[in-house]
N, C-alpha and C positions, 0 to 999 in steps of 0.2 A: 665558332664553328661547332655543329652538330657533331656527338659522338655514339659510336653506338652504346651500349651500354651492358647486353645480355640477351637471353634467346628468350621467346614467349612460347613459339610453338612448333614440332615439326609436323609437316603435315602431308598424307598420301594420298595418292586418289585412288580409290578403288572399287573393284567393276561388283561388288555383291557386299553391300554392308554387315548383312546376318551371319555372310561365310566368314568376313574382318573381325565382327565382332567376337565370333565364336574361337576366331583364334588368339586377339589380342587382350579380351576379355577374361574369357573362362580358362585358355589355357598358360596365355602370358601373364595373368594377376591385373589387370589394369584394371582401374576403378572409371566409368562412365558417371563424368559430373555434368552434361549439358548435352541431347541428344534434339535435333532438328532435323524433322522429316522430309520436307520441302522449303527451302530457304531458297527467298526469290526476291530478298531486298533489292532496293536501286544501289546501295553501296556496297554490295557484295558484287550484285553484275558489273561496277562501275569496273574493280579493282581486279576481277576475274578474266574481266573482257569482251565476257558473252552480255550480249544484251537481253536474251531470252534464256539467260542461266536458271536450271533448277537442279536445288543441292541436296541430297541428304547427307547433311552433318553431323558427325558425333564427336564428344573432345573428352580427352579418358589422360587420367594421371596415372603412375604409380604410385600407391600407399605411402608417404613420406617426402614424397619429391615434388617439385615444384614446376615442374618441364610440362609440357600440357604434350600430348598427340593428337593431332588433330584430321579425321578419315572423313573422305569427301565422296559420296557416291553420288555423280554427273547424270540425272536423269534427261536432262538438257541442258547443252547437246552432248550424247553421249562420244564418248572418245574413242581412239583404239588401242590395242595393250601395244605396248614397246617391249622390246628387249633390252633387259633389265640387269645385264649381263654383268658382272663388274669392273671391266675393262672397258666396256663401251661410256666415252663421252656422254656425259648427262646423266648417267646411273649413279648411286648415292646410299649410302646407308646409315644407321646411326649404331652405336654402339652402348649396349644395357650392360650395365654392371650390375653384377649377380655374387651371391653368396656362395654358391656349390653348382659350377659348372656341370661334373659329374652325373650330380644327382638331377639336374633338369635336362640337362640331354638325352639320359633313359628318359625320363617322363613324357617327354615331345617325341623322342623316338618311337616309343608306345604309343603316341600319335598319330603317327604316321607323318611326321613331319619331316619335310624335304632340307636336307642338309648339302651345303658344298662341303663340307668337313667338317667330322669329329673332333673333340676338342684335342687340341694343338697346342703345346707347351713352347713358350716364347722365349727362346733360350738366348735371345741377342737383344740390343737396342732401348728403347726407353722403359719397357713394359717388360724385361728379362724377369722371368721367374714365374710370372702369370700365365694365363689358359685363353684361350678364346678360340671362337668358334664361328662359321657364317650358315646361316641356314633361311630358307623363303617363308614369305609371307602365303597367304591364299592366293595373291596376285604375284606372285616371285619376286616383290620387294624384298631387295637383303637386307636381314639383324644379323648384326654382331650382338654374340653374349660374350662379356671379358670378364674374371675375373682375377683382380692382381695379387702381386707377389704373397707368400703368405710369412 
């Protein structure tokens, strides 16, 4: 019997690649190791499900990690935004471990970056001692930044 074994990639779809990029790129540190403009393979349509799928792909690490992110902007056929609430069925996030909560939350806040809350000390449960925080993407996809106990 097959098992699974680990994760390859998480991946978003989102409606302006340059506004994605500028935020998970420049402001979040991510590194762009493979950038596809228009990606219209037959195995990509197959697995996507459009048959006239065009993608623009980009697939971006962070610096030492192995986890790929993988931003899909749907030139065809283009989709509609959901509410991306965190409560709502189907909404999803992932959570980056960070070295100085503090100090990147001013940073992104001098951003202008949209926050559900300031970081929050985790005063119960598995993660007791640590910070974390949820804030949106350009498209209001939620990250968590955590950083654990010290």
């Amino acid at each position: 019997m097959g098992k699974i074994k680990g994760t390859y990639h998480t991946s978003y779809t989102v409606s302006d690649m340059n506004r994605s990029l500028a935020f998970y790129r420049d402001l979040m540190g991510f590194e762009v190791f493979s950038e596809r403009p228009a990606v219209t393979s037959t195995y990509f349509r197959k697995i996507v499900g459009f048959p006239d799928a065009k993608v623009y792909a980009v697939l971006l690490r962070i610096p030492g990690s192995s986890h790929v992110l993988e931003l899909l902007e749907y030139k065809h056929p283009q989709g509609v935004k959901q509410d991306l609430t965190p409560n709502n069925p189907g909404s999803s996030h992932i959570a980056y471990i960070v070295d100085n909560l503090q100090s990147i939350y001013e940073r992104l806040r001098k951003a202008e970056i949209e926050f559900i809350s300031p970081p929050v000390y985790l005063d119960e449960g598995p993660s007791k001692g640590g910070w974390a925080l949820y804030l949106k993407d350009p498209d209001g996809i939620i990250v968590e930044l955590f950083q654990g106990a010290r």
